[in-house]
Biopython code that builds the backbone (N, CA, C, O; Angstrom):
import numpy as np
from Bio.PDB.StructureBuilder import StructureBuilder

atoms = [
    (1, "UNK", "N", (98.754, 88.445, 110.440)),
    (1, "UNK", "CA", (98.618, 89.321, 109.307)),
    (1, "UNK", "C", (99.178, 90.707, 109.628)),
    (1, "UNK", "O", (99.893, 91.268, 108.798)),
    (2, "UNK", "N", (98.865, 91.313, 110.863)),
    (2, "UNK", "CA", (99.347, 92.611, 111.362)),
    (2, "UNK", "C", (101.223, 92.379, 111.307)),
    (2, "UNK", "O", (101.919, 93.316, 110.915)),
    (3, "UNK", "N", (101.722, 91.334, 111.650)),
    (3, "UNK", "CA", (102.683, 91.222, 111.433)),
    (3, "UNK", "C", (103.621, 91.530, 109.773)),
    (3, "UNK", "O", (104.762, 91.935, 109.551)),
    (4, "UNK", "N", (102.937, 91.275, 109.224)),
    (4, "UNK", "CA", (102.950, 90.989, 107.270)),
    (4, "UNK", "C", (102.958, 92.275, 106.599)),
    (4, "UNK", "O", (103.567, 92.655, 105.599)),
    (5, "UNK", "N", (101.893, 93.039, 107.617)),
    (5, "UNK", "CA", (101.731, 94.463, 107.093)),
    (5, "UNK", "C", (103.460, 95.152, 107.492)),
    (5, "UNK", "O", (104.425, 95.380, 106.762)),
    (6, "UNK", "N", (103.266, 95.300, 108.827)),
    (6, "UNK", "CA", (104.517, 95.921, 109.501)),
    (6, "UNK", "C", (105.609, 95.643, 108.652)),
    (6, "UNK", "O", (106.004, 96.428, 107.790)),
    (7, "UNK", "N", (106.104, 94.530, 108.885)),
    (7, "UNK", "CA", (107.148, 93.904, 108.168)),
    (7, "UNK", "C", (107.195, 94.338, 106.694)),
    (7, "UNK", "O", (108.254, 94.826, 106.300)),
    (8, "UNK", "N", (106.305, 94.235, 105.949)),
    (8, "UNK", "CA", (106.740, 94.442, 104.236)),
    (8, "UNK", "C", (106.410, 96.483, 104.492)),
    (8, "UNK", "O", (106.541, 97.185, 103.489)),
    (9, "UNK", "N", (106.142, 96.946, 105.414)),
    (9, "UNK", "CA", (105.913, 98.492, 105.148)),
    (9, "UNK", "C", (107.246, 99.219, 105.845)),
    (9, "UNK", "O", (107.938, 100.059, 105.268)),
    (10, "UNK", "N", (107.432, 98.806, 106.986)),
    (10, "UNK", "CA", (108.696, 99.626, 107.375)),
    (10, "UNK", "C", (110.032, 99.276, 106.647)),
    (10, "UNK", "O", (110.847, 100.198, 106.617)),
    (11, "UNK", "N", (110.366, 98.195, 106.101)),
    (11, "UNK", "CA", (111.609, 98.138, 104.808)),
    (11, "UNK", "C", (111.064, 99.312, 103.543)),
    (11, "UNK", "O", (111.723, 100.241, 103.077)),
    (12, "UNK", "N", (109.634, 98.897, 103.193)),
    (12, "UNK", "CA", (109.881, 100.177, 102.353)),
    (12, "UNK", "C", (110.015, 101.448, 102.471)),
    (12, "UNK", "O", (110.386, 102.178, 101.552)),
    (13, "UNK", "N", (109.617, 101.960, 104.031)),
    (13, "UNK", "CA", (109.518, 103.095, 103.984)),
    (13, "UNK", "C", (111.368, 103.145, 104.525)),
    (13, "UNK", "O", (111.945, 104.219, 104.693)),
    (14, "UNK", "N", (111.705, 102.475, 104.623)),
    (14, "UNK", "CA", (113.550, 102.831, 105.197)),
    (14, "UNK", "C", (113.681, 102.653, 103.905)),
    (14, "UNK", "O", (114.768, 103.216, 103.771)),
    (15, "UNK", "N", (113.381, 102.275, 102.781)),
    (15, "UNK", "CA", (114.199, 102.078, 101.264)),
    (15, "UNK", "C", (113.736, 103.746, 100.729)),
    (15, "UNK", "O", (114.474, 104.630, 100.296)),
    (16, "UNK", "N", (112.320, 103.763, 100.937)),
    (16, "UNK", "CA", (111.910, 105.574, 100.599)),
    (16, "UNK", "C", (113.344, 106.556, 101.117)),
    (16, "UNK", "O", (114.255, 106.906, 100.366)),
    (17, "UNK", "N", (113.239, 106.836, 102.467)),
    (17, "UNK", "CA", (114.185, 107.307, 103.281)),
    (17, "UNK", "C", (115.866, 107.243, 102.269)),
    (17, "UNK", "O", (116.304, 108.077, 101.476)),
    (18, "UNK", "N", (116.320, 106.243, 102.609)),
    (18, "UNK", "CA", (117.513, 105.989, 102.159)),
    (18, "UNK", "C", (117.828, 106.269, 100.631)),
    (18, "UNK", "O", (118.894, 106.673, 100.166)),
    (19, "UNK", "N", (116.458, 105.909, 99.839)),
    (19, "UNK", "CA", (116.658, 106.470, 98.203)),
    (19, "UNK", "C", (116.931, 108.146, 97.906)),
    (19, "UNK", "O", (117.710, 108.665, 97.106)),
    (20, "UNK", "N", (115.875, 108.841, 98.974)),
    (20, "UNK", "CA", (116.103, 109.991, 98.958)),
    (20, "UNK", "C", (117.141, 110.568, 99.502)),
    (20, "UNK", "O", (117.220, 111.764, 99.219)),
    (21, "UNK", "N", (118.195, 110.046, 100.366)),
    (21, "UNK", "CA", (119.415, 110.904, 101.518)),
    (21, "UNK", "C", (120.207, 110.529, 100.313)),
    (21, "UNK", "O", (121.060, 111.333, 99.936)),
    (22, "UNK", "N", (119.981, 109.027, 99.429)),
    (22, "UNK", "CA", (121.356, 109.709, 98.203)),
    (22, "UNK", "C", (120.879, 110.647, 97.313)),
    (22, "UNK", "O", (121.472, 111.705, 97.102)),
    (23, "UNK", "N", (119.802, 110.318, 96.753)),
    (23, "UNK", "CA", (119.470, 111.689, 95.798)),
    (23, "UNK", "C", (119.994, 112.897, 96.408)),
    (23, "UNK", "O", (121.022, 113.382, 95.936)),
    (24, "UNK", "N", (119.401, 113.460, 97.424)),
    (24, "UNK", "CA", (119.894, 115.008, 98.036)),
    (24, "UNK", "C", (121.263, 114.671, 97.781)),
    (24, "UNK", "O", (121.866, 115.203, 96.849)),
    (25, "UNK", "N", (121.922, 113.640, 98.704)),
    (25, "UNK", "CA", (123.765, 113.858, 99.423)),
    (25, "UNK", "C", (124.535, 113.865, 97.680)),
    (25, "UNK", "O", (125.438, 114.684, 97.511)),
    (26, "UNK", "N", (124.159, 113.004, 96.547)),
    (26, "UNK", "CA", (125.462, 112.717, 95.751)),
    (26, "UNK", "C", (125.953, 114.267, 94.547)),
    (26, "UNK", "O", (126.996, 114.388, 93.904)),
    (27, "UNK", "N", (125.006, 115.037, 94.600)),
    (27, "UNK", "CA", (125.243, 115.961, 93.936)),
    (27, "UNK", "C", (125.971, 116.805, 95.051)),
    (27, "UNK", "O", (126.927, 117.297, 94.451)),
    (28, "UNK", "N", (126.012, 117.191, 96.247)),
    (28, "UNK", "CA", (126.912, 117.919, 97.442)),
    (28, "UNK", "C", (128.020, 117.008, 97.378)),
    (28, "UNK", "O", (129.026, 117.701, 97.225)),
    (29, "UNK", "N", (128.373, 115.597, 97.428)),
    (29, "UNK", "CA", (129.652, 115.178, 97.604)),
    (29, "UNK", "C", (130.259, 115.109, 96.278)),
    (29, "UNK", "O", (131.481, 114.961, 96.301)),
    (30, "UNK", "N", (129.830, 115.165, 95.382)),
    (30, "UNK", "CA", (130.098, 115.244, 93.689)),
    (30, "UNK", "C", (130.778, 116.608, 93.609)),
    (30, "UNK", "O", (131.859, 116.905, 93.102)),
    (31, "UNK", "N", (129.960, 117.291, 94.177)),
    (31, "UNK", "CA", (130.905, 119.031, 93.607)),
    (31, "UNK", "C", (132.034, 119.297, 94.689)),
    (31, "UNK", "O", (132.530, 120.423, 94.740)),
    (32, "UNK", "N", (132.440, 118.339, 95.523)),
    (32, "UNK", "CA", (133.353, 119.043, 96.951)),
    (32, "UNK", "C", (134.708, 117.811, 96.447)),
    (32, "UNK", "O", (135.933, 117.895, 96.362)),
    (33, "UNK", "N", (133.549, 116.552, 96.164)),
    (33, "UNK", "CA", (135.061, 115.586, 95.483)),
    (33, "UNK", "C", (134.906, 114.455, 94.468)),
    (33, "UNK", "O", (133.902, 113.754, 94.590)),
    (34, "UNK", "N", (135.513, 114.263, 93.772)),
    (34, "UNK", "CA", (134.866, 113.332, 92.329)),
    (34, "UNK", "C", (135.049, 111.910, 92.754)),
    (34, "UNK", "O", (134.754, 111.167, 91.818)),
    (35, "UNK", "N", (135.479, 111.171, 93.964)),
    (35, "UNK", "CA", (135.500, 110.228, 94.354)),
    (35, "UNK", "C", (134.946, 109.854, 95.783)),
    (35, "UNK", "O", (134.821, 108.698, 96.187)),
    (36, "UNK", "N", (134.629, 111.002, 96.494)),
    (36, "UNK", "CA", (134.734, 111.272, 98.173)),
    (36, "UNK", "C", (133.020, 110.320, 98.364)),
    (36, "UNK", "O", (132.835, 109.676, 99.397)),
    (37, "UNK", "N", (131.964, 110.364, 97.301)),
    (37, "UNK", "CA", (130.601, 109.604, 97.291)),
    (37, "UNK", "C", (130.797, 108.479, 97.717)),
    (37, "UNK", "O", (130.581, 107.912, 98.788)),
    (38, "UNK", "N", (131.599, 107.971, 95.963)),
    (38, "UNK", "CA", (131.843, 106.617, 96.128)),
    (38, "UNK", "C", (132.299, 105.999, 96.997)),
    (38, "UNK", "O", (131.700, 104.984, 97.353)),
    (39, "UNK", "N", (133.590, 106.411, 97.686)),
    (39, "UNK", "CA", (133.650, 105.723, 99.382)),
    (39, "UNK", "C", (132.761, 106.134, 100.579)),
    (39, "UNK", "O", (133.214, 105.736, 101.652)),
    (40, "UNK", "N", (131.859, 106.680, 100.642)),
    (40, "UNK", "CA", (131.224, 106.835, 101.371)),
    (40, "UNK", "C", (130.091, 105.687, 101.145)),
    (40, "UNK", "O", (129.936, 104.763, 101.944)),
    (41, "UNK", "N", (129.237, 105.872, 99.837)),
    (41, "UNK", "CA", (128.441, 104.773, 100.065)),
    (41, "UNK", "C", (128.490, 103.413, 99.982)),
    (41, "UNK", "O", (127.613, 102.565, 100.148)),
    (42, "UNK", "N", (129.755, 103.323, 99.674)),
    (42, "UNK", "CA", (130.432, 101.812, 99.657)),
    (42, "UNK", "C", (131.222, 101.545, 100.910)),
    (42, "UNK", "O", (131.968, 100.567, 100.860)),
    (43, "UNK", "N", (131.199, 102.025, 101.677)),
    (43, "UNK", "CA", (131.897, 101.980, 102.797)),
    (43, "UNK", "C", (130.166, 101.493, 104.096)),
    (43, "UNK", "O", (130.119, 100.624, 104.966)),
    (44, "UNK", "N", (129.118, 102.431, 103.681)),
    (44, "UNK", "CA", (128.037, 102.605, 103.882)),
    (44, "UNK", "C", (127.250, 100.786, 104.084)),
    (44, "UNK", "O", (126.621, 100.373, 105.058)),
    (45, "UNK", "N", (127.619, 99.968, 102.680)),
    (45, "UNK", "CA", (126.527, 99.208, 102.063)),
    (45, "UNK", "C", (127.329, 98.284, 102.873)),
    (45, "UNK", "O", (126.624, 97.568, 103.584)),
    (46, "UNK", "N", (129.028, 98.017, 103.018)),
    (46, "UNK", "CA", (130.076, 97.038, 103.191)),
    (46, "UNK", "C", (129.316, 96.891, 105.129)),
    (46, "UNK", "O", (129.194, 95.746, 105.562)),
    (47, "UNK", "N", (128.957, 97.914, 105.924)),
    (47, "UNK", "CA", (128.097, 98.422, 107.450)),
    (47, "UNK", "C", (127.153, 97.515, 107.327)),
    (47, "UNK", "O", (127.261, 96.497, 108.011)),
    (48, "UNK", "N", (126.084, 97.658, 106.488)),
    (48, "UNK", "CA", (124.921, 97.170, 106.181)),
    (48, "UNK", "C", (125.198, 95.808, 105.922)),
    (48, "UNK", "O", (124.448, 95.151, 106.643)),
    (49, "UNK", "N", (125.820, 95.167, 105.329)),
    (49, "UNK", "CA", (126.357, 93.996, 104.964)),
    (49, "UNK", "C", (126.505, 92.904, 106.146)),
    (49, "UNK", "O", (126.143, 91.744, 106.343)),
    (50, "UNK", "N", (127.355, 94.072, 106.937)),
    (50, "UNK", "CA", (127.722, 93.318, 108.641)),
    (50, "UNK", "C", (126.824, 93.582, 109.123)),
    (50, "UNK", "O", (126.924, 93.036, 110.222)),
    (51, "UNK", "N", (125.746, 94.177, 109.083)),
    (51, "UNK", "CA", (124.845, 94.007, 110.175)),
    (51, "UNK", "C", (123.783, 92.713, 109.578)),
    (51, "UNK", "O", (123.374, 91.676, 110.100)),
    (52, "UNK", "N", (123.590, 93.301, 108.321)),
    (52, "UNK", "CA", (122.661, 92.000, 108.116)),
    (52, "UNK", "C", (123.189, 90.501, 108.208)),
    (52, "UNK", "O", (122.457, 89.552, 108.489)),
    (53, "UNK", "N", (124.544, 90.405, 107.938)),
    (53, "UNK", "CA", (125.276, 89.030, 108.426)),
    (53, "UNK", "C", (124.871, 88.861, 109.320)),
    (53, "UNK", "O", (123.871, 88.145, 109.265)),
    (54, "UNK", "N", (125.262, 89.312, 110.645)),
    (54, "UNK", "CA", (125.317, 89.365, 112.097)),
    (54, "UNK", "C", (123.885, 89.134, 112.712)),
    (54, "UNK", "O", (123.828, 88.360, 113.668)),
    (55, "UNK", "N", (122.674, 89.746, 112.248)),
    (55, "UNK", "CA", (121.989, 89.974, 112.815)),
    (55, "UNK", "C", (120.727, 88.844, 111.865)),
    (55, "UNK", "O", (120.289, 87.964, 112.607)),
    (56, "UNK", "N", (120.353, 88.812, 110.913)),
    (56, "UNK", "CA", (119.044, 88.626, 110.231)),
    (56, "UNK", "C", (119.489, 86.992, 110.867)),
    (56, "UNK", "O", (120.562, 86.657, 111.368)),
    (57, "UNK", "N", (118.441, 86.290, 110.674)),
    (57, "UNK", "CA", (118.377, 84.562, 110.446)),
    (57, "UNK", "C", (117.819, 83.970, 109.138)),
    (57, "UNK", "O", (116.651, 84.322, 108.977)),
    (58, "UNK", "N", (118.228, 83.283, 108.282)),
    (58, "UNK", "CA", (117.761, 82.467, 107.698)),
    (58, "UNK", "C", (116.522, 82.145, 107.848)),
    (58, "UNK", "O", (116.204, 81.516, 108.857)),
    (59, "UNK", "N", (115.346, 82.578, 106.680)),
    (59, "UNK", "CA", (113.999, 82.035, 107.183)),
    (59, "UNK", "C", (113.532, 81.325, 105.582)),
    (59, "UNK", "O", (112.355, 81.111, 105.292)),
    (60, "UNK", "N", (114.797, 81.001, 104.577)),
    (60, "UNK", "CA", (114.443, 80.080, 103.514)),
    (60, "UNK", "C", (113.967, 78.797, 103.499)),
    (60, "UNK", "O", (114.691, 77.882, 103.890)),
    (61, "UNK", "N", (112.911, 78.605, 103.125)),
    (61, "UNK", "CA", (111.742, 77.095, 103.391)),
    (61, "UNK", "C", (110.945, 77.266, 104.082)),
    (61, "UNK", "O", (109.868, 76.680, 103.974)),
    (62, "UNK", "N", (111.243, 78.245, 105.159)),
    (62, "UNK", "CA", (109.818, 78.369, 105.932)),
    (62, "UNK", "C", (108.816, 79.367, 106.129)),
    (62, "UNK", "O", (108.900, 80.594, 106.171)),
    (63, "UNK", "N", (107.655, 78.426, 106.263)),
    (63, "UNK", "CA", (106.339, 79.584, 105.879)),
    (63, "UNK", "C", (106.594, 80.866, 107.061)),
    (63, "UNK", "O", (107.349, 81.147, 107.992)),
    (64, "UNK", "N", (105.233, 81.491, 106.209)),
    (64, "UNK", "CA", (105.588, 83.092, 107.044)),
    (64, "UNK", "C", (104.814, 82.564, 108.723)),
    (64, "UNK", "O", (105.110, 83.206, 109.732)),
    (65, "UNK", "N", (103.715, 81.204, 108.811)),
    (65, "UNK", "CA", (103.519, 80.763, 110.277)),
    (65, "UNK", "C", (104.919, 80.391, 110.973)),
    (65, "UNK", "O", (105.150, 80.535, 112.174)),
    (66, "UNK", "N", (105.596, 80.010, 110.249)),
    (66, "UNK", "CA", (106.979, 79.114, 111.156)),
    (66, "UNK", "C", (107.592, 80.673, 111.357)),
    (66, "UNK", "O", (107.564, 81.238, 112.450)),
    (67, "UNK", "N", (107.990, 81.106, 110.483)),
    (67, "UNK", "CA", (108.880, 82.264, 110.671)),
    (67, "UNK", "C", (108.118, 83.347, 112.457)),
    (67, "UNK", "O", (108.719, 83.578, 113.506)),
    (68, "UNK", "N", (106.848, 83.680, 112.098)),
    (68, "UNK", "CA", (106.251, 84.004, 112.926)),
    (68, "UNK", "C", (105.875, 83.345, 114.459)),
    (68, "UNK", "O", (105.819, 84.127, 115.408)),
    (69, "UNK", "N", (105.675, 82.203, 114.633)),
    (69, "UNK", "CA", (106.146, 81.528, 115.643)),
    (69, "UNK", "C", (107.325, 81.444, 116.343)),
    (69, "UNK", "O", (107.310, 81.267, 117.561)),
    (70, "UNK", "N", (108.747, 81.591, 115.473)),
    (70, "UNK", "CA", (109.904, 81.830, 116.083)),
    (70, "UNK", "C", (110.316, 83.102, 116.497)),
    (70, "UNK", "O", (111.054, 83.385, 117.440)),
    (71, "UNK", "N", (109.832, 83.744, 115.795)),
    (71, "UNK", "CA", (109.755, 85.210, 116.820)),
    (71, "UNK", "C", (108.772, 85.048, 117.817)),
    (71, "UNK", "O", (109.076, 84.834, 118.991)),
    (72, "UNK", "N", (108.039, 85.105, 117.566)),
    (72, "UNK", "CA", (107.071, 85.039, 118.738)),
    (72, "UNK", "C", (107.591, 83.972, 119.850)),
    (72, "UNK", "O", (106.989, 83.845, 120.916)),
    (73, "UNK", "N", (108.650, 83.280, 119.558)),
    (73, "UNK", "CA", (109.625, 82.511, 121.386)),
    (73, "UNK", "C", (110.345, 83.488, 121.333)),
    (73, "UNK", "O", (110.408, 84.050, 122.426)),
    (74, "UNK", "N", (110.999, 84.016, 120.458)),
    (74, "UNK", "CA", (112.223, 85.017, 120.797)),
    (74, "UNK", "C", (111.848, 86.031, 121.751)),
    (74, "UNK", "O", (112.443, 86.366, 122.776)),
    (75, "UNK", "N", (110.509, 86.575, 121.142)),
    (75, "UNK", "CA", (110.170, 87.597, 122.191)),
    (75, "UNK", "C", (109.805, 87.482, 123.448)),
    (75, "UNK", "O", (110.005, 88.376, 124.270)),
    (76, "UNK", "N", (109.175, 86.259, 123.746)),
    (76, "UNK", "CA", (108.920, 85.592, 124.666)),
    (76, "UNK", "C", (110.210, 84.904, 125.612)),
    (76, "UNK", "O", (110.020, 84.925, 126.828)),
    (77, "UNK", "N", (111.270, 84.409, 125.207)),
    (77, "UNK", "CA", (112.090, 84.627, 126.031)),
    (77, "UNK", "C", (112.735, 85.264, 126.495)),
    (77, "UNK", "O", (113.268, 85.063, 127.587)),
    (78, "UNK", "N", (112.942, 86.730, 125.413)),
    (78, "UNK", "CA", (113.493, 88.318, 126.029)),
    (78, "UNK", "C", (112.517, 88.567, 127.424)),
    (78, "UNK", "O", (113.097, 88.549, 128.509)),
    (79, "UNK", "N", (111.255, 88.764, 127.394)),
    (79, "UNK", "CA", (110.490, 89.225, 127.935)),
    (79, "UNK", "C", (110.845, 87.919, 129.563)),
    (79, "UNK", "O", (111.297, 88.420, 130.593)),
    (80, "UNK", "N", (110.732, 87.304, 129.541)),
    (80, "UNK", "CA", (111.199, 85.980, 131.248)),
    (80, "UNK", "C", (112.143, 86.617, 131.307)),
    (80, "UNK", "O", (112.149, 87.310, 132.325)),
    (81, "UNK", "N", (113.255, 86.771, 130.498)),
    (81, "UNK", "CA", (114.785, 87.105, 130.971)),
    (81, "UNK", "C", (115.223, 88.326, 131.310)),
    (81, "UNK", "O", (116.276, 88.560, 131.903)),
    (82, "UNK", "N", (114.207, 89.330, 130.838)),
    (82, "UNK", "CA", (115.094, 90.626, 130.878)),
    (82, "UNK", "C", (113.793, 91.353, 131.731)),
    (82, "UNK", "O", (113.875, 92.525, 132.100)),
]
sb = StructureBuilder()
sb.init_structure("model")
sb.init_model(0)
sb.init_chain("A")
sb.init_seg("    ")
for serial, (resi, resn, name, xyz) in enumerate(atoms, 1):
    if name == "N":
        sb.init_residue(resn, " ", resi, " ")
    sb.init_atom(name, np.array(xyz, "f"), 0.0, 1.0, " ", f" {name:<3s}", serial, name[0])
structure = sb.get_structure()
């Protein structure tokens, strides 16, 4: 359960974070250039894109025990190996 908490609270609080750095940033890149935003945060999301490719796993069909069990080897084999 401590897991469930963590997990569904730190995405929102990085979605808090990130909602607010565009609010502040798009009115400063708006008055310096009428296009200079738009490649920035699309350049931004295209980053995000590759990382979540690269990095997340597939956890469609399985419960939040299975999902949680497989981390819990992952970490467990970082921890023997490293």
């Amino acid at each position: 359960m401590r897991q469930t908490r963590t997990g569904s609270s730190t995405p929102t609080g990085g979605s808090f974070i990130a909602n607010w750095l565009v609010a502040f940033a798009t009115p400063i890149f708006l008055a310096r250039s009428a296009y200079g935003a738009y490649f920035l945060f699309g350049a931004i999301a295209l980053l995000t894109l590759a990382v979540l490719a690269t990095c997340m796993r597939e956890t469609r069909g399985q419960s939040l025990e299975d999902i949680q069990a497989s981390f819990a080897q992952l970490s467990a084999r970082r921890s023997i190996s490293g």
